[in-house]
C-alpha positions as CSV (number, residue, x, y, z in Angstrom):
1,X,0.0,0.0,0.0
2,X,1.6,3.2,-0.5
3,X,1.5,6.3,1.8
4,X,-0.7,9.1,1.4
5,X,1.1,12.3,0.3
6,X,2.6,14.9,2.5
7,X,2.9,11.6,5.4
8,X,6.2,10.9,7.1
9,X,7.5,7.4,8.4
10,X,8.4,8.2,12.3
11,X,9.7,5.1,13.9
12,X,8.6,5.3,17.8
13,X,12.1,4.9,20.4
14,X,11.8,1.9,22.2
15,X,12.6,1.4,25.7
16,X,16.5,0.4,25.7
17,X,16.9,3.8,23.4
18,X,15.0,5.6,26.2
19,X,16.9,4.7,28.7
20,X,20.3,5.0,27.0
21,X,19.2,8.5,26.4
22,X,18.6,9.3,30.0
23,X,21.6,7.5,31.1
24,X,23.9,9.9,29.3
25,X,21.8,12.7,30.6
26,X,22.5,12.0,33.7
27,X,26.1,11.0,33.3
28,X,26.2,14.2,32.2
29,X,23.9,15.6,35.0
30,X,26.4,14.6,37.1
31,X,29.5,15.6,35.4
32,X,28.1,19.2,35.7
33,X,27.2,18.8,39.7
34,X,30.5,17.4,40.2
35,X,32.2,20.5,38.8
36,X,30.4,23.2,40.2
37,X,31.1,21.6,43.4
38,X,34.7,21.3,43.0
39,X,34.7,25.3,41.5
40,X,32.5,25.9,44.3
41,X,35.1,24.2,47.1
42,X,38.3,25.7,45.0
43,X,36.5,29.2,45.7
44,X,36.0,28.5,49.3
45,X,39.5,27.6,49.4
46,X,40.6,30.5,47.9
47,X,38.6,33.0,49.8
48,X,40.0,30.9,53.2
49,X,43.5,31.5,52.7
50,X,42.9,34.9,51.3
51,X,41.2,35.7,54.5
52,X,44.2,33.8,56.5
53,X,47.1,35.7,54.6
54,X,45.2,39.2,55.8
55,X,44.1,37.9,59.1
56,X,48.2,37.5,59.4
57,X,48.8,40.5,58.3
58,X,46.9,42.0,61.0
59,X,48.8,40.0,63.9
60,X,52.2,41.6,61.8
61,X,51.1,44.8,62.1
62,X,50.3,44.4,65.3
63,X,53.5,43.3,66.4
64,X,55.5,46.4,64.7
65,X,53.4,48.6,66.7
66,X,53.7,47.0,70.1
67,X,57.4,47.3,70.5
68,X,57.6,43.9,68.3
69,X,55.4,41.6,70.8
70,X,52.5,39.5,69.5
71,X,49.1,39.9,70.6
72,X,47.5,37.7,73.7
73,X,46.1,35.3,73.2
74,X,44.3,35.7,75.8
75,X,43.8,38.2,78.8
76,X,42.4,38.0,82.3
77,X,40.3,40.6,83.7
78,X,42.5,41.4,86.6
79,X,45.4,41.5,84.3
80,X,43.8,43.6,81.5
81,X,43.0,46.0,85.0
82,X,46.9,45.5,86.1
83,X,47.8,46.2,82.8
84,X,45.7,48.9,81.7
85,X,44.4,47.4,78.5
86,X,41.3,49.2,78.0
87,X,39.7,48.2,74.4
88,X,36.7,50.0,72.5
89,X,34.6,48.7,70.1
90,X,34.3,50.7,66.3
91,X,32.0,53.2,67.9
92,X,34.1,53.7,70.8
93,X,32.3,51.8,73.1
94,X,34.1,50.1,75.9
95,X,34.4,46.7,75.5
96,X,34.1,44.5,78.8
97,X,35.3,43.9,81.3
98,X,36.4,47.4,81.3
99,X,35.7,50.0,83.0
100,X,35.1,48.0,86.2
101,X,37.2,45.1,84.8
102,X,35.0,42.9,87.3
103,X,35.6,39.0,87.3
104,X,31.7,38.8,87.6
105,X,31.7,41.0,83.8
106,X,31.5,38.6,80.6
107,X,34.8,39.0,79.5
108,X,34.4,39.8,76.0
109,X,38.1,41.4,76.0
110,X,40.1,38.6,76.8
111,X,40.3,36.7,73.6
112,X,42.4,37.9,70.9
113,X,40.1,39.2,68.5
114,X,39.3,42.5,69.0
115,X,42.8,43.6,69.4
116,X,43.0,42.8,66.0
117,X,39.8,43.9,64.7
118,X,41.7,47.5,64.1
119,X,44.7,46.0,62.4
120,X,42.0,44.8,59.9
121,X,40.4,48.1,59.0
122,X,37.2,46.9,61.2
123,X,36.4,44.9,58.4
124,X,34.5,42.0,60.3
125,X,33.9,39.5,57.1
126,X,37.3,38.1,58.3
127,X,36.0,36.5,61.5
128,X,33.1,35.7,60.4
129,X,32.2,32.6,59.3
130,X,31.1,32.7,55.7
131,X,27.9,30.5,56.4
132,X,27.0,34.1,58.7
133,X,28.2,36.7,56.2
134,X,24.1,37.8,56.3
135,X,25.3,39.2,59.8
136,X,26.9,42.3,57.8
137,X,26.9,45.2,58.3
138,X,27.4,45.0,62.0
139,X,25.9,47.9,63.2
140,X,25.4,47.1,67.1
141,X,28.6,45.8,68.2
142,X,27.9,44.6,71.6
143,X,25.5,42.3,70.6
144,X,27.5,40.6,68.4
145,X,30.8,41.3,70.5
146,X,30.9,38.3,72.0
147,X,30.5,35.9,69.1
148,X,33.1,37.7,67.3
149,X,35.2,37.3,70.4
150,X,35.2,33.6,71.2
151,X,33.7,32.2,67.9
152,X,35.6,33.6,64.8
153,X,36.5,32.1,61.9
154,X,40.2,31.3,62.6
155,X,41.7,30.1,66.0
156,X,44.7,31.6,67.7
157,X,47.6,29.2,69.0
158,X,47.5,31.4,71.9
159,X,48.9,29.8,74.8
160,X,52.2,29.1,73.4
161,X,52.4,32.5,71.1
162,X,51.6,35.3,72.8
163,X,50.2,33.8,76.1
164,X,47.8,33.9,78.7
165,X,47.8,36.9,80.9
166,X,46.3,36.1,84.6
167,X,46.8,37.2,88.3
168,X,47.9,34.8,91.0
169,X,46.2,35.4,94.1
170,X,49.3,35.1,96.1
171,X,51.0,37.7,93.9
172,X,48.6,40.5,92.6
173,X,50.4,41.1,89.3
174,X,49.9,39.7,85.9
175,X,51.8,37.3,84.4
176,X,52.5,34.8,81.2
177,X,51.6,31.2,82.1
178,X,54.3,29.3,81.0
179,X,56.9,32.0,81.1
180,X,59.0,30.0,83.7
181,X,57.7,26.6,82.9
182,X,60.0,23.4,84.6
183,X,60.9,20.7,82.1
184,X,61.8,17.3,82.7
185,X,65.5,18.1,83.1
186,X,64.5,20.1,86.2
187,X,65.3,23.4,83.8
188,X,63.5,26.3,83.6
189,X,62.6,28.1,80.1
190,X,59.7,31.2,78.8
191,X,57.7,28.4,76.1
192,X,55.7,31.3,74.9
193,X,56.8,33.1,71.6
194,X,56.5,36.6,72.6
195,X,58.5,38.1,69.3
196,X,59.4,37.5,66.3
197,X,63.2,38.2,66.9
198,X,63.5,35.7,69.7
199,X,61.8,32.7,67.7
200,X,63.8,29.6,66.6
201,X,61.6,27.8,64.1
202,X,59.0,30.5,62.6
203,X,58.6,29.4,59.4
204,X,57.3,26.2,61.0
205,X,55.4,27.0,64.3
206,X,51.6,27.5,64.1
207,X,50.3,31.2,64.4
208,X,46.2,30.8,63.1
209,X,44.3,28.0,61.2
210,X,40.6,27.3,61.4
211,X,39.8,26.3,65.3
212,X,36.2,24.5,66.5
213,X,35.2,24.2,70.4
214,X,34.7,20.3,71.5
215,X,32.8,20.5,74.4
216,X,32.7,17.2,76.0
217,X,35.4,14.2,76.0
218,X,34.6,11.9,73.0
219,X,35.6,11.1,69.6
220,X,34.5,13.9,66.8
221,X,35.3,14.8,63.3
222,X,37.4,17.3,62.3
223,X,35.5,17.6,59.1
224,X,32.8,18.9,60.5
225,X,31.7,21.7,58.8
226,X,28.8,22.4,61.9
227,X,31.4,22.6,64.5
228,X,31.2,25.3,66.8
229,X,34.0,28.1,66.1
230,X,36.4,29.1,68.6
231,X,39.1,31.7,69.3
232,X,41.9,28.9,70.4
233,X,43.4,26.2,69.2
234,X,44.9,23.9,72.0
235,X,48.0,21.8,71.1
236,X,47.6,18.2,71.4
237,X,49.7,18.4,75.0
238,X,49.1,21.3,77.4
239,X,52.1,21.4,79.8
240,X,51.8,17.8,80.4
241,X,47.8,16.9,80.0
242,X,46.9,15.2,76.8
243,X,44.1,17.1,75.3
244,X,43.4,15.3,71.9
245,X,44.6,12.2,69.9
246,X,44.2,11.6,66.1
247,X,42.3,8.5,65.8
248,X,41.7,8.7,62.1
249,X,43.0,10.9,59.1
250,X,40.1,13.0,60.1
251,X,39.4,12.3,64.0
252,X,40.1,12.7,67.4
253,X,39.2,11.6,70.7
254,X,39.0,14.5,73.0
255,X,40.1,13.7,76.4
256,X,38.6,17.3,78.2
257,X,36.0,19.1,77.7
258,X,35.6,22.9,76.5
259,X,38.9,23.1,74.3
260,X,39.8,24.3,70.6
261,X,41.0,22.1,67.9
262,X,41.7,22.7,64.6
263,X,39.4,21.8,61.9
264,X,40.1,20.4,58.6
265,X,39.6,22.7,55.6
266,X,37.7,21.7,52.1
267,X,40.8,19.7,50.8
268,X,41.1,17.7,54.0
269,X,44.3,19.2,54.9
270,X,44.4,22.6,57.5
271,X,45.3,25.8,56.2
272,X,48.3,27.3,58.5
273,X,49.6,30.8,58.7
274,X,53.1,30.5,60.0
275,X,55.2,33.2,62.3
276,X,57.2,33.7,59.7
277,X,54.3,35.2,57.9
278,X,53.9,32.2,55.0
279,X,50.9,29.9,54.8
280,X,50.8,26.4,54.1
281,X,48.5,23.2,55.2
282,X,49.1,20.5,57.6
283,X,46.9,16.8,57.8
284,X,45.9,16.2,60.8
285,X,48.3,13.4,61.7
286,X,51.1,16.2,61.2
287,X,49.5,18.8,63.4
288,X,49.8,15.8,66.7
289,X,53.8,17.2,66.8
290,X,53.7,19.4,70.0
291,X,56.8,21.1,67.6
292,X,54.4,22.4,65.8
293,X,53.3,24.4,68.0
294,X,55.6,25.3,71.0
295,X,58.4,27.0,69.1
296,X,61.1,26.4,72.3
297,X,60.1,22.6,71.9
298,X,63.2,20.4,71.9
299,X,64.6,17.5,72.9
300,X,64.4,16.4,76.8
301,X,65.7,13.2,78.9
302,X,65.9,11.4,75.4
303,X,62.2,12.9,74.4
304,X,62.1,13.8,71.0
305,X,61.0,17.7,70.5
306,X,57.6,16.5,69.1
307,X,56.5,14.9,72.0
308,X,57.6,17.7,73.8
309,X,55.6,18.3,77.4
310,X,56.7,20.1,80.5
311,X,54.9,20.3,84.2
312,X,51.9,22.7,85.0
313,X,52.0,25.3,86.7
């Protein structure tokens, strides 16, 4: 029979054409997912370290304009009182605990951060994680001057650079912890980088990376990007307490509760900025070396420097 004019011969797809088809749409579906999520993670990475390298610059600056010493890491309220370290907010507001530097005041002053804050311009995007950037602008500092103070975007390796400033009741002035710490050779020696000049290993020694809070003992991951920020990151060994142990490539068991770790960045590793002003990335396995982060660290009674404790105070 022939065909009627002006008819075509379609020829219907059958089922294994169909799903061929949709097969190699989706391959290709996916293809396309998988690289806007690595451009998106590349980004991310790139807008961490950027924020890192300026972040550093900040502590720099900091030092040339305090007679070459590094900022605290962290500062009681007595000792900001013995000290006279009076801090304002943008607007000139007093941050607490001053004026009455009261132990009973939240001590919003004590961390690090907003003695940097001016070394950045007061641009706040830095310390805020990018998940919050909605926060911006900040017009009513106190209400957000606590979160920027103990829950920025990058932690401090505080105790050991810079320092803890508190009073001893028996002596009524402020002081470094650590300053005069006793080692296992029954030697005394200051394990807190105070300047640049008197550091042995900065192109090494851990200055900021990204920091989360683990609040109870337990096993967490590092990788978690819902971990709560905080201003410190605490080195595996604190005088001679264990704090943390790598259980896994991205892992550890906390062994106290309420301390900073680092966090792992998009590519696994941690992004470091270094005294010596570079910035490179550490696993996690790497960052257990007490080296690392206690510049002064060295060999003791046969201890190798990166298993290097000493006694509390």
């Amino acid at each position: 029979m022939k065909h009627l004019a002006g008819t075509t011969n379609r020829r219907a797809y059958t089922l294994v054409e169909l799903m061929v088809v949709l097969a190699i749409i989706g391959i290709l579906l996916a293809m396309t997912a998988g690289g806007l999520i690595l451009a998106r993670r590349t980004a991310m990475q790139a807008s961490q370290s950027n924020n890192l390298r300026q972040l550093g610059l900040a502590w720099v600056q900091y030092n040339t304009t305090s007679r070459g010493r590094f900022v605290p890491g962290w500062v009681s309220p007595n000792a900001q009182r013995d000290r006279r370290m009076v801090l304002a907010y943008p607007d000139m507001t007093l941050i607490p605990p001053a004026p009455s530097f009261s132990e009973n005041e939240l001590n919003i002053a004590g961390p690090w951060t907003w003695r940097l804050v001016p070394y950045l311009g007061n641009e706040l995007s830095i310390l805020i994680d990018p998940d919050e950037q909605d926060l911006l602008p900040i017009l009513d500092y106190e209400q957000f001057g606590e979160q920027i103070a103990y829950e920025p975007a990058f932690a401090y390796n505080g105790w050991y650079v810079g320092g803890h400033y508190t009073v001893p009741q028996d002596t009524g002035r402020a002081i470094l912890s650590f300053s005069s710490a006793r080692l296992g050779d029954r030697t005394r020696d200051n394990l807190v980088a105070e300047s640049i000049g008197r550091m042995k290993h900065p192109s090494t020694t851990v200055v900021f990376l990204p920091g989360g809070k683990l609040t109870e003992p337990g096993s967490y991951s590092l990788a978690n990007p819902h971990m709560q920020m905080w201003f410190e990151a605490t080195p595996p060994y604190l005088a001679d307490q264990q704090m943390w142990s790598v259980v896994s490539p991205d892992d550890v068991d906390s062994l106290e509760p309420d301390i900073g770790v680092p966090r792992l960045g998009h590519g696994m590793d941690t992004p470091i900025f270094h005294a010596d002003g570079s910035i490179g990335t550490e696993t996690l396995n790497t960052l257990r070396k007490q080296n690392l982060w206690i510049d002064s660290a060295r060999v003791v009674e046969g201890i190798p420097a990166e298993e290097f404790t000493h006694e509390a105070e």
